[in-house]
Each structure stands twice: as C-alpha cells, then as structure tokens.
PAVEXPA-831817 format. One record per residue (C-alpha): residue in one letter; chain; x, y, z. Coordinates in steps of 0.001 Angstrom, whole numbers. Layout:
PAVEXPA-831817
R   zavo   lomi        px        py        pz
R      A      A         X         Y         Z
...
//
This chain:
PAVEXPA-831817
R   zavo   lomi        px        py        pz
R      X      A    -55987    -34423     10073
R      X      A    -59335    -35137     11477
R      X      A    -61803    -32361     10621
R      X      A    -65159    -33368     11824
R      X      A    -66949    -36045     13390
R      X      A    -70284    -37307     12231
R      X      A    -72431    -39658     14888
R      X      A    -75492    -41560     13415
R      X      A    -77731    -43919     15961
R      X      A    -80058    -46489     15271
R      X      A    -78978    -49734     13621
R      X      A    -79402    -52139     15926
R      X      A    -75901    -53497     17604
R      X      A    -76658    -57226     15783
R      X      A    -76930    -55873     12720
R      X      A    -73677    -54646     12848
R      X      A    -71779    -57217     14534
R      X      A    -70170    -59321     11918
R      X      A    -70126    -62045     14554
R      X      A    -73763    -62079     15091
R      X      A    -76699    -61666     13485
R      X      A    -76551    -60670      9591
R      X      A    -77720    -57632      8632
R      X      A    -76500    -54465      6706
R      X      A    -75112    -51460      6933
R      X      A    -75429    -49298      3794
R      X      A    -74999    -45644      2842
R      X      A    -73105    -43119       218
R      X      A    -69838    -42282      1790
R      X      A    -67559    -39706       379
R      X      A    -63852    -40668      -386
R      X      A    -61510    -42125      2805
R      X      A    -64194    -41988      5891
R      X      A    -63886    -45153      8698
R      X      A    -66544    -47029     10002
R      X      A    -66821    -47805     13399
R      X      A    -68744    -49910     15099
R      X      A    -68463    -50410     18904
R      X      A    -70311    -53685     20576
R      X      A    -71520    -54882     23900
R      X      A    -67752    -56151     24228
R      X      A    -65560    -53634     24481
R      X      A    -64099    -54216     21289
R      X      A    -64982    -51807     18140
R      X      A    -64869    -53829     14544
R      X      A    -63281    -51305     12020
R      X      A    -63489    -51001      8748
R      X      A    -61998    -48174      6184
R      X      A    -63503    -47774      3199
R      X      A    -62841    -45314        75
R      X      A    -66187    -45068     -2136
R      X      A    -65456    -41814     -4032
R      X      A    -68733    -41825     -5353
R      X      A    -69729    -45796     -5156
R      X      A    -73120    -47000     -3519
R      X      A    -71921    -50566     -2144
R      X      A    -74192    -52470       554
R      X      A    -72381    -55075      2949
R      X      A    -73793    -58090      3923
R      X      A    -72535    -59154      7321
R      X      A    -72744    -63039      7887
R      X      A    -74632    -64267     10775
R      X      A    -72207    -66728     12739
R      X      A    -73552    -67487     16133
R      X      A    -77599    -67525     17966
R      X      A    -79879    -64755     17416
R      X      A    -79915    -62260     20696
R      X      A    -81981    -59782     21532
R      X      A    -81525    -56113     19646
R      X      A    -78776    -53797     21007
R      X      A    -78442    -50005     19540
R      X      A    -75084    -49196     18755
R      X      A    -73231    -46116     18115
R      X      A    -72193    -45540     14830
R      X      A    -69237    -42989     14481
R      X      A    -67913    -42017     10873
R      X      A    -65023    -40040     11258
R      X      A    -62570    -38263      8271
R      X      A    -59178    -39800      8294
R      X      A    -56999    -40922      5000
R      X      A    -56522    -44703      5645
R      X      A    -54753    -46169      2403
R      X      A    -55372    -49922      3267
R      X      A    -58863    -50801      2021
R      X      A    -58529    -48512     -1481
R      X      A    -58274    -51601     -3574
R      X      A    -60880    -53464     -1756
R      X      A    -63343    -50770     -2853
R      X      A    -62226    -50574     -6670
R      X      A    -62888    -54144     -6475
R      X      A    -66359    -53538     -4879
R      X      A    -67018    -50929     -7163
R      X      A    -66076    -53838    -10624
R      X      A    -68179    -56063     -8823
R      X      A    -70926    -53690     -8646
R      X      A    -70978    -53034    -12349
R      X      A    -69906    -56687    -13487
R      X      A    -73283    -57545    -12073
R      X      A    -75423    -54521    -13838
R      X      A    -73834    -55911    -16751
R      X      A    -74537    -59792    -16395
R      X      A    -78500    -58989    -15672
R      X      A    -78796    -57139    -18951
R      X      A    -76991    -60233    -20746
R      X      A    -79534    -62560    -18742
R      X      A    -82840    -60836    -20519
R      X      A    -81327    -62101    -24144
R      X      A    -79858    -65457    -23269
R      X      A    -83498    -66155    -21655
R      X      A    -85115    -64842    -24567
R      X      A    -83173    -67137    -27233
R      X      A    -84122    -69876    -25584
R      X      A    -87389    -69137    -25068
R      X      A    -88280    -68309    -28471
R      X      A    -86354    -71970    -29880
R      X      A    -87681    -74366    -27138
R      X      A    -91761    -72821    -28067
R      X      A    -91000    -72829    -31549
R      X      A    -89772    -76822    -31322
R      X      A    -92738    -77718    -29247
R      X      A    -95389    -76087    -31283
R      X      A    -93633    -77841    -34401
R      X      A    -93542    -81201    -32760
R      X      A    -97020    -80925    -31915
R      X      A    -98266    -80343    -35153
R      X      A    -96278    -83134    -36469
R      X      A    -97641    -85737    -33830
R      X      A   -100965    -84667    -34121
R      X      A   -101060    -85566    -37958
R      X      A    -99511    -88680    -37198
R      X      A   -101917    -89418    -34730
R      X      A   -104878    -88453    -37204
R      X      A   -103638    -90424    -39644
R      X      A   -103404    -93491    -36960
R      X      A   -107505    -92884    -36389
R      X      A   -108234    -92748    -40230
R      X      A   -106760    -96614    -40389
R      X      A   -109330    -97477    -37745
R      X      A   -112124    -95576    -38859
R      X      A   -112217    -93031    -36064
R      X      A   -112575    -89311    -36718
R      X      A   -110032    -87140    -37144
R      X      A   -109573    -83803    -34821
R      X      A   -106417    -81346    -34073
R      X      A   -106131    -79166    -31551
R      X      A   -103941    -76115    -31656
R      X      A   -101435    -73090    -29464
R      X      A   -103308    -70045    -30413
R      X      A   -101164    -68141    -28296
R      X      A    -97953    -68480    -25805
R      X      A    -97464    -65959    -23093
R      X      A    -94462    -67211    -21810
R      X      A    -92944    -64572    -18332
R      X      A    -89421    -64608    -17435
R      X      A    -88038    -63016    -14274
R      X      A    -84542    -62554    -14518
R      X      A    -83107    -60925    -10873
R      X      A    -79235    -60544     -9955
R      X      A    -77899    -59135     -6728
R      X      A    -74198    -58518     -5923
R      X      A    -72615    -56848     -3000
R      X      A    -69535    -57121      -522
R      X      A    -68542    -58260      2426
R      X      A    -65812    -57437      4975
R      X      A    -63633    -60753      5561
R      X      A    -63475    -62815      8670
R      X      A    -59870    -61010      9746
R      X      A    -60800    -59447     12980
R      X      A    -59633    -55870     13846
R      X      A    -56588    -55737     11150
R      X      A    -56868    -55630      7712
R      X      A    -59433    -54051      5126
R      X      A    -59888    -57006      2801
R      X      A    -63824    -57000       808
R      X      A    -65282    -60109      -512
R      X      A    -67955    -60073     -3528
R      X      A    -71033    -61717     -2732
R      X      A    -73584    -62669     -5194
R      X      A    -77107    -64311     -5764
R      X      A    -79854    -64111     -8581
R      X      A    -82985    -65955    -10142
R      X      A    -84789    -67008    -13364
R      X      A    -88550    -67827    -13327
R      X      A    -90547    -68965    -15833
R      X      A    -94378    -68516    -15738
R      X      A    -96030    -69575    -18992
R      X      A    -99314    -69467    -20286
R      X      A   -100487    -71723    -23471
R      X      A   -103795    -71047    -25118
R      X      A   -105320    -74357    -26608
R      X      A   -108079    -74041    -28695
R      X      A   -109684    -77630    -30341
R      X      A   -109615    -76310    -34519
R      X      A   -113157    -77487    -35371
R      X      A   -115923    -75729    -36896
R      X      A   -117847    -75308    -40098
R      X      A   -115365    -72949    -42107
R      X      A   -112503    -75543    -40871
R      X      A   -113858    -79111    -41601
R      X      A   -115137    -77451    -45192
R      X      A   -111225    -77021    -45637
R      X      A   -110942    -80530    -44956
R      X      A   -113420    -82109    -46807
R      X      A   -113046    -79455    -49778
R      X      A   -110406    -80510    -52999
R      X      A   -107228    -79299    -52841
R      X      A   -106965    -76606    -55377
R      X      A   -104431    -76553    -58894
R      X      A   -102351    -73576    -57200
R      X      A   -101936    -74858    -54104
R      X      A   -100056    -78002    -56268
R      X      A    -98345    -75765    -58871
R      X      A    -96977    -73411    -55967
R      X      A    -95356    -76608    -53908
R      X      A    -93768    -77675    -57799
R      X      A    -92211    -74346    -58106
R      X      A    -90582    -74693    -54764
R      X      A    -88728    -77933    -56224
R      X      A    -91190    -80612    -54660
R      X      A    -90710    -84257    -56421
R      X      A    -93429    -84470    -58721
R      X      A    -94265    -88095    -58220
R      X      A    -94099    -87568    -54502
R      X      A    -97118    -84691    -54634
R      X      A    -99011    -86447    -57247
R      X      A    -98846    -89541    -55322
R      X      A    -99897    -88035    -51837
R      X      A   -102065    -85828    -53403
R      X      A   -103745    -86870    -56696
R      X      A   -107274    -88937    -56760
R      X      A   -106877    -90419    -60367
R      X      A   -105962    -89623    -63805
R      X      A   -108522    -88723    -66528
R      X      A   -108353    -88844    -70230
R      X      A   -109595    -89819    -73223
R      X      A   -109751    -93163    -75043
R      X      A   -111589    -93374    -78311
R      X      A   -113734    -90722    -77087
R      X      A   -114471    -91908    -73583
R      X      A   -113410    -90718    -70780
R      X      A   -111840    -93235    -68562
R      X      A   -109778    -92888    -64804
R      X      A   -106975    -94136    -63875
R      X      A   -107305    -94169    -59667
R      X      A   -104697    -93652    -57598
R      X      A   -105998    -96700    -55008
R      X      A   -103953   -100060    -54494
R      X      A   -107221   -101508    -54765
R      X      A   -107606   -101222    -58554
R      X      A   -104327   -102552    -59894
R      X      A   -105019   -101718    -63678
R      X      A   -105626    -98009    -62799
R      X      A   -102889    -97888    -60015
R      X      A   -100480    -99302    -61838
R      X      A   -101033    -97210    -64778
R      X      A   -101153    -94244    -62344
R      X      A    -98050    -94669    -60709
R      X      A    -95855    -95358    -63959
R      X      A    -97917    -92186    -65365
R      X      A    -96288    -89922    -62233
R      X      A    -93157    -91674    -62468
R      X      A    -92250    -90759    -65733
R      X      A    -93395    -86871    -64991
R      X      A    -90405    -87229    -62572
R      X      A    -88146    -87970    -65432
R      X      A    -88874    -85007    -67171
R      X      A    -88623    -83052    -64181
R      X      A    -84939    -84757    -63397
R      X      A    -83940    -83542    -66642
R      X      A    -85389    -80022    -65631
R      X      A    -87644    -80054    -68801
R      X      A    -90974    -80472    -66990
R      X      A    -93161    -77044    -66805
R      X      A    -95558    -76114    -64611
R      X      A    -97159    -72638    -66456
R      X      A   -100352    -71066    -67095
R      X      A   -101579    -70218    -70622
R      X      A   -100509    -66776    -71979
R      X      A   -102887    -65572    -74783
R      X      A   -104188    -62715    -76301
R      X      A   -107995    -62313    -76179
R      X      A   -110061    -60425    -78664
R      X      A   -113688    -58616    -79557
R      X      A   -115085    -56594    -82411
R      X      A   -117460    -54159    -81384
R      X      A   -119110    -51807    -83892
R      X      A   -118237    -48409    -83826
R      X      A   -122169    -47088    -82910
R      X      A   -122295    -49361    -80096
R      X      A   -119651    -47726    -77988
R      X      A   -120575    -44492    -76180
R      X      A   -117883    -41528    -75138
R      X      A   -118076    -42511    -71819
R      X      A   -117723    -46433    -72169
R      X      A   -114938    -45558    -74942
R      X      A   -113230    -44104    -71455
R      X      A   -114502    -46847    -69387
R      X      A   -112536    -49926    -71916
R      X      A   -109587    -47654    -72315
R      X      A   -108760    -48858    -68430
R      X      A   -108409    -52678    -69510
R      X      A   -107971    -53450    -73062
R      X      A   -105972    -51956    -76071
R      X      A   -108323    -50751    -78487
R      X      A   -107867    -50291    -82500
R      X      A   -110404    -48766    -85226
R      X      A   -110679    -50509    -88229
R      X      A   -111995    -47650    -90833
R      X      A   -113228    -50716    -93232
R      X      A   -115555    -52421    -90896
R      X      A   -116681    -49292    -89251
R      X      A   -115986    -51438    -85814
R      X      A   -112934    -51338    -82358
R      X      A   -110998    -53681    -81978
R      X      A   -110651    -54300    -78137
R      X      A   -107748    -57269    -77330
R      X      A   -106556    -57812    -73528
R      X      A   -103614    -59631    -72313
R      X      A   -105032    -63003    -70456
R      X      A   -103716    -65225    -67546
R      X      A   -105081    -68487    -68595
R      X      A   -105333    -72341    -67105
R      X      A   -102116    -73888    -64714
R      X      A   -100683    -77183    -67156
R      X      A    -97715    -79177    -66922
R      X      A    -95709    -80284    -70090
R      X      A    -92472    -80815    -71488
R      X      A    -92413    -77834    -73528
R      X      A    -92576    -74016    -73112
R      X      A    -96486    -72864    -73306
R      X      A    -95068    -69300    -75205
R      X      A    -93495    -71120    -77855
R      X      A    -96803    -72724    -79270
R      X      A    -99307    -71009    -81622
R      X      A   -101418    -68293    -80132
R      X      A   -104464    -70470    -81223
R      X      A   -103226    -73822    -79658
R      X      A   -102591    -71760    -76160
R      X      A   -106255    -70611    -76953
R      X      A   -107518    -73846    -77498
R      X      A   -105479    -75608    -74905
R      X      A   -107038    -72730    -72312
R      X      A   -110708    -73738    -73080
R      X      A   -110279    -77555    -73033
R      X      A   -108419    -76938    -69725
R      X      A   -111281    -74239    -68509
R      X      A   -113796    -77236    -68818
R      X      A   -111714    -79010    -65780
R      X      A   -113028    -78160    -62131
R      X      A   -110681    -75880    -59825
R      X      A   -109422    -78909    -58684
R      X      A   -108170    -80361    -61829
R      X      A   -104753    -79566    -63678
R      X      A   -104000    -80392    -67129
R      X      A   -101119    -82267    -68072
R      X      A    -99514    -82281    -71754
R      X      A    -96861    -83942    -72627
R      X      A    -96141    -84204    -76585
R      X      A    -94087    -86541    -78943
R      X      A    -90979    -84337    -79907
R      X      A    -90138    -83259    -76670
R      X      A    -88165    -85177    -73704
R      X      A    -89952    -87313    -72502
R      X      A    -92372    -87734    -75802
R      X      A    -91560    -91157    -76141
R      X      A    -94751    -91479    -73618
R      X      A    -97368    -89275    -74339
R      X      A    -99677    -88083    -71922
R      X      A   -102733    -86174    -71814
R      X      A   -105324    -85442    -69456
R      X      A   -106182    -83596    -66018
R      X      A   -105234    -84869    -62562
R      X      A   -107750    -84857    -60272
R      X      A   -106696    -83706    -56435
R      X      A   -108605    -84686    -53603
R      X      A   -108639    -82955    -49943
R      X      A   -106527    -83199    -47212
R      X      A   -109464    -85358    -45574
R      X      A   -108911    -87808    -48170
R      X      A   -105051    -87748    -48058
R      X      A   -104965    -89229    -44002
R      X      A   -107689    -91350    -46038
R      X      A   -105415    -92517    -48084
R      X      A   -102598    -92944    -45809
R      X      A   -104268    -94622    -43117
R      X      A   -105626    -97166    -45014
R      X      A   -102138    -98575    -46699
R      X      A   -100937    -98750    -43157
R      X      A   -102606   -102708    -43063
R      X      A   -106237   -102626    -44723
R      X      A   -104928   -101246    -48649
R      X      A   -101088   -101391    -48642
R      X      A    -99287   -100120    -51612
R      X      A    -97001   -102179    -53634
R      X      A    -94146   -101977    -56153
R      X      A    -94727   -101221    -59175
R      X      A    -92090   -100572    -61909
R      X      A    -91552    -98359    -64279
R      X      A    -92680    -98210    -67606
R      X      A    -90132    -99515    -70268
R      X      A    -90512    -95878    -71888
R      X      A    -89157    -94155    -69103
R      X      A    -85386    -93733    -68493
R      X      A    -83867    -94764    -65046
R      X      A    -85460    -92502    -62197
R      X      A    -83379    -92114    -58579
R      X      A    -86535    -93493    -56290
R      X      A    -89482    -95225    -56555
R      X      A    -90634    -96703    -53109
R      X      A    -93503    -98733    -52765
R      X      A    -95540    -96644    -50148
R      X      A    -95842    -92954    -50611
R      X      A    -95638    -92322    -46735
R      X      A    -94269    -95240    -45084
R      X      A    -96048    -95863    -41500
R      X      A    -95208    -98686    -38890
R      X      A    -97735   -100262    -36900
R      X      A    -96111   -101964    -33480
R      X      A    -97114   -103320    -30378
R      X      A    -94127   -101028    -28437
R      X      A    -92270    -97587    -29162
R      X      A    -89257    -98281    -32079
R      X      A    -86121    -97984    -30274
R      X      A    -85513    -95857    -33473
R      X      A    -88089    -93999    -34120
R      X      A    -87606    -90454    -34602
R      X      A    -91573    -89393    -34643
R      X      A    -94226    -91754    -33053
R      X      A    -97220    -91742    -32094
R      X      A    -99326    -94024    -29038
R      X      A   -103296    -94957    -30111
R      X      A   -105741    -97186    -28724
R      X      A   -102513    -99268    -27538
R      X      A   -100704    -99740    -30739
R      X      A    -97893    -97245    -31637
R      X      A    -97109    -95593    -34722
R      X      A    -94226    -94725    -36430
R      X      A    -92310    -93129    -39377
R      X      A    -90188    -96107    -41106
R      X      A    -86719    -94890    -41009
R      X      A    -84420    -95084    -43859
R      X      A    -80830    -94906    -45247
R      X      A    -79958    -92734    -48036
R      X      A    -82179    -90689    -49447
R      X      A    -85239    -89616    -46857
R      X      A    -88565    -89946    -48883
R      X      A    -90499    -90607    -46008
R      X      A    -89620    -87494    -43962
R      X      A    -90052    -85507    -47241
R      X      A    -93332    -86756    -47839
R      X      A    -94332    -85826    -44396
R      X      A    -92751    -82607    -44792
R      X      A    -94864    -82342    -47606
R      X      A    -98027    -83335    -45338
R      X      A    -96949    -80771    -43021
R      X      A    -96986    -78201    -45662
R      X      A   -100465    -79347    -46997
R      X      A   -101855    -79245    -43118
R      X      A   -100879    -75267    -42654
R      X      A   -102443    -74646    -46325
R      X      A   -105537    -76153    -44591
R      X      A   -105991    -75332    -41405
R      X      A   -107922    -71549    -40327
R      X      A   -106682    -68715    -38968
R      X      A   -106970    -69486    -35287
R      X      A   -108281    -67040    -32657
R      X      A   -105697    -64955    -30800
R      X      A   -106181    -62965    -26983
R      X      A   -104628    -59846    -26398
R      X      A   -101424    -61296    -24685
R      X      A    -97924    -60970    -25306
R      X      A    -96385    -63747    -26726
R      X      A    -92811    -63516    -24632
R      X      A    -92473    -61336    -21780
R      X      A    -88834    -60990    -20063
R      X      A    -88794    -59035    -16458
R      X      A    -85579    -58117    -14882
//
C-alpha cells in the first residue's frame, strides 16, 4: 500500500542515466523504497532497493558521448518490492568485505616495509666494508657513509561500491565494484660517519672486552685472533720478543698462527677459558688512624675485622681482576697465584689479554704464555687489504703438538680480485674498475663467518649517528 510520496530535484538527468554519462546517485534509504528515474526518453530506469539501514553509493557506467546537463525528477516512493533484497545483502557484504581488506592492507604494507629497509640497510653496511677494504689494498682512504634515519609513508586507499547491471527495465540484479591504491613516499637520511670522536674509534686498539665478549658468544678463537690480533708477546730468557701476525715475517707468522691454532683445540674440546681474576684484596690500618665517621664511610665497600693483638682493622674487598684465557679454571688456583697472575697481567695495556696455558691441563703439551696484542679496526681493513695481492697469506700447518683441528684456511678473510662481477658471487663490490668479491666455498663457511665477524667489529666501532625528529614508518589509510 503506497503511503507517501517523496520528490527530490536536482541531480542532473546524465548523472542518472545508466546509459550516459557516469555519475552517482547516493543516499540512506529506509527498508523497500524504489528509485525512479525518468529521462529525456520517455522511458523511466527502475531500480528497487532494500537498505534497512545500509549506506551503499552506485556508480553508473558512462556508455555513450557526453551531452549537455538535463535535471531530472527523482521520485522515491514506499512500495514492498521483494526482487532486489538479495542484491542489497550482497551490497551490504561487499561494503564491509572492503572495510575489512583496508585494515588488513596497513599490516601487510607494514611487514614489508620494515624487512625490505632492514635488508637494505644491512647490505649496505656489508658493501661498504667490502668496498673499504678494496681502497686499503690500493692505498686510498677509507670512509662509510650511513641511514641515520628512514621515514618511509605508505598510503593505503580502498573503495568498493555497486552497480545496477546492464538488464534494462526488468530485473534488480547489483554488481560490486571496486578500486584502491598503495603509495610509497620515502625519505632516507644519509649522513657521511666522519669526524674526530669517529676516526679516534678507528685508529684506537681494539679493547680485551670487546674480544672476550665475541669468545663468550662461541666465536672460533683462531678466527678472532687471526682477524684481530697484532702479534704475540712473551718472554724468552728474559727478553721480550713478538711474534707478528704479518705474512711478511714468516718466523713470527708462522709461530703465530700455530700459537692460535692450537687455542682452537682447547676450545674444541670446550676446555679453553676466557675469565677474569677473582681475588681477595687486603689492608691493615691501625686502629688510631680510622675516625667514627670514615669507620662509616669503609663500612660501604669492604668487610672490616679488628685484630685486638695488633691494635689495627683489617679491611679486605672482593676484586674483579684482569680478562686471561687458559686451559684451566682461574678459581681453582691459589689465592696468591690469581694475585700474582692479576699484577703481571695489570702491567699489559687495555689492549692486551693474557693468555696461560699450563703443562697438566689439555692442551699442556704446548705451553703458552704471554699477552696478545689487538690492533684497531683501521688496522684490520689494513690487514685485509693488503693479503688481497701485495702480502698474501699462506698455509701454514699445525704444530706436531696439537691434535687434529676441523679448519685451518690459508687466508683469514678470503677476497677475489677480478676484472668482471663472479657469476657467483654472493657480495661484491665495483672499485676503480676492478671488482671485488667474497671467495665462495663448500662446506663449512669461514669466509662469511669471518666477515660476520667484521661486521660485528664495524658496529662496536662506529658512533652513535645523529637522528631528526621523523618517524621511521608511517602507514596512512
């Protein structure tokens, strides 16, 4: 039964006409109203809806050449038309299948936002050494450059709506339409790492925790010591003599690199220890000397006992001594030989870490002691650079003493030099038209470990960069 008529007027008659000009026709309907639309002519295009409470736009197709704007009459009237009631529950899924695919767009863009950054800043970093060390075999200086910051902007848009379908004046069938975007805006911050506080980290010795901390983690011995170890100092009839860790001198490499590759033994047969000296340290004061309120003051940091026959306090305190590595457990020895070990090792520079390794203990079939000396990172592309062609390294076996260790290659980082890119290559590098190159190998990856290693040592190095007050990812929908 028709109740009441409702008559709105001013869409323009080509934005109604399906068969003309597209256009749209929105508005909140309440449950089973038609829409009419009468044209230029004669006919009237008619389509029931039922909304209940849906908000749907339709998108009407333009099929033929623009003509001039026509006002048409639009009439809703009430009726109860049963023929387009699963057209608009399908409207309606439509209409929330594509709130729900924009919110899953935000994450997916997000995921891979956050990977594909993180893989170029990584592969950056690992080029850039490789390029470094490239300059060090030709004598150039070395320089990196860095991302400070990434403020990478993601629009994410989706659109869905419904059409009515090309069936003329019968029928009441809706088709979905849909459309959407992703853009990407980034912004990288590159900032050249240079400076005073930066090229003193480069030029300064690598310090004993820096080496005991990358030992703890399970780091090959031989490996560090090799990429990052100077020479080898002890004591021979009461002269000190090195043993360099330079192709060049073939007594005191040689001796160097069976010295390391026996520590790797030891550490194989997880017997090699890498511990500072625990000791207790202790004073005699007398008894007049100490005043109420520095009697309060020592009670803060050491134990203190009164010895009634001496008249005197006996103040002891718990100390963290010296880093050493040995075949044996530091607690186990004497309080006095930890104390003495402590002072011969406190003689050592920061850079310097004693090594122990005594008869009795596996391994003590080659006894070693003396202090490794490090060097800086500086001196590590140094080092590297220079056994690409000028100083190569060389084999060098093992010493009969030692028992059979897994690997032992020649070059401690293993670098190619080519006129063209290695079809296999996995990392190279292009510099003053020669190309450079990680060797790859079968088996057991030393190389990439050692540059793992070198990656490692870089990030210990390098400064805290500068950072701008942006936001590192930034999804819009």
């Amino acid at each position: 039964m028709r109740k009441g008529k409702r008559e709105l007027v001013g869409y323009p008659q080509d934005m109604c006409d399906p068969f003309k000009l597209s256009g749209c026709c929105d508005g909140f309907m309440t449950p089973q109203r038609d829409l009419s639309i009468p044209c230029l002519t004669g006919k009237t295009t008619r389509t029931t809806v039922r909304l209940g409470l849906y908000f749907v736009p339709f998108f009407f197709s333009a099929m033929s050449e623009i003509e001039p704007p026509r006002y048409v009459l639009v009439k809703m009237s009430f009726g109860a038309m049963k023929t387009s009631l699963s057209s608009l529950r399908c409207a309606g899924l439509v209409g929330l299948a594509a709130a729900n695919l924009s919110g899953c767009l935000a994450p997916t863009a997000l995921d891979h936002a956050v990977l594909a950054y993180n893989e170029a800043a990584t592969d950056i970093i690992d080029k850039q050494i490789l390029l470094n060390i490239a300059r060090a075999a030709r004598h150039q200086p070395i320089h990196f450059t860095a991302l400070s910051s990434i403020a990478a902007t993601y629009n994410v848009t989706f659109n869905a709506g419904a059409t009515p379908a090309l069936t003329g004046n019968s029928g009441g069938l809706m088709m979905p339409v849909f459309g959407g975007s992703v853009a990407e805006n980034p912004t990288v911050s590159i900032v050249p790492v240079e400076g005073e506080a930066f090229t003193k980290r480069m030029l300064a010795p690598l310090q004993e925790n820096k080496l005991t901390l990358l030992l703890r983690q399970g780091m090959d011995v031989d490996m560090a010591l090799r990429l990052m170890a100077q020479e080898f100092r002890t004591f021979r009839e009461g002269e000190e003599v090195a043993y360099t860790n330079k192709p060049s001198d073939r007594t005191g490499y040689s001796f160097f690199r069976r010295l390391v590759l026996h520590l790797s033994s030891i550490q194989d047969r997880n017997r090699l220890y890498v511990e500072p000296m625990f000791f207790t340290q202790s004073w005699t004061l007398p008894a007049s000397a100490i005043t109420p309120e520095g009697f309060a003051a020592l009670e803060q940091g050491y134990e203190i006992r009164f010895e009634p026959a001496t008249n005197s306090y006996l103040l002891s305190k718990k100390v963290t001594g010296r880093l050493m590595i040995t075949n044996y457990d530091p607690d186990n020895l004497p309080e006095a030989e930890r104390i003495r070990l402590n002072r011969e090792a406190e003689n050592s520079p920061p850079n310097e870490i004693a090594v122990d390794i005594r008869k009795d203990y596996p391994g003590g079939e080659f006894p070693i002691h003396g202090t490794f000396r490090l060097r800086s990172f500086q001196g590590i592309l140094d080092f590297i650079g220079r056994s690409i062609t000028e100083e190569p390294e060389y084999d060098i076996p093992p010493d009969p003493r030692t028992p059979p260790v897994r690997e032992n290659p020649a070059s401690t980082v293993d670098i190619v030099e080519t006129d063209s890119r290695p079809s296999d290559a996995g990392l190279a590098v292009e510099f003053a038209g020669r190309y450079y190159s990680l060797r790859p190998e079968t088996g057991h990856q030393w190389n990439l470990e050692a540059f793992r290693l070198l990656y490692q040592l870089y990030q210990m190095t390098v400064t805290d960069l500068p950072t701008f007050g942006t936001p590192s990812i930034t999804i819009a929908k």
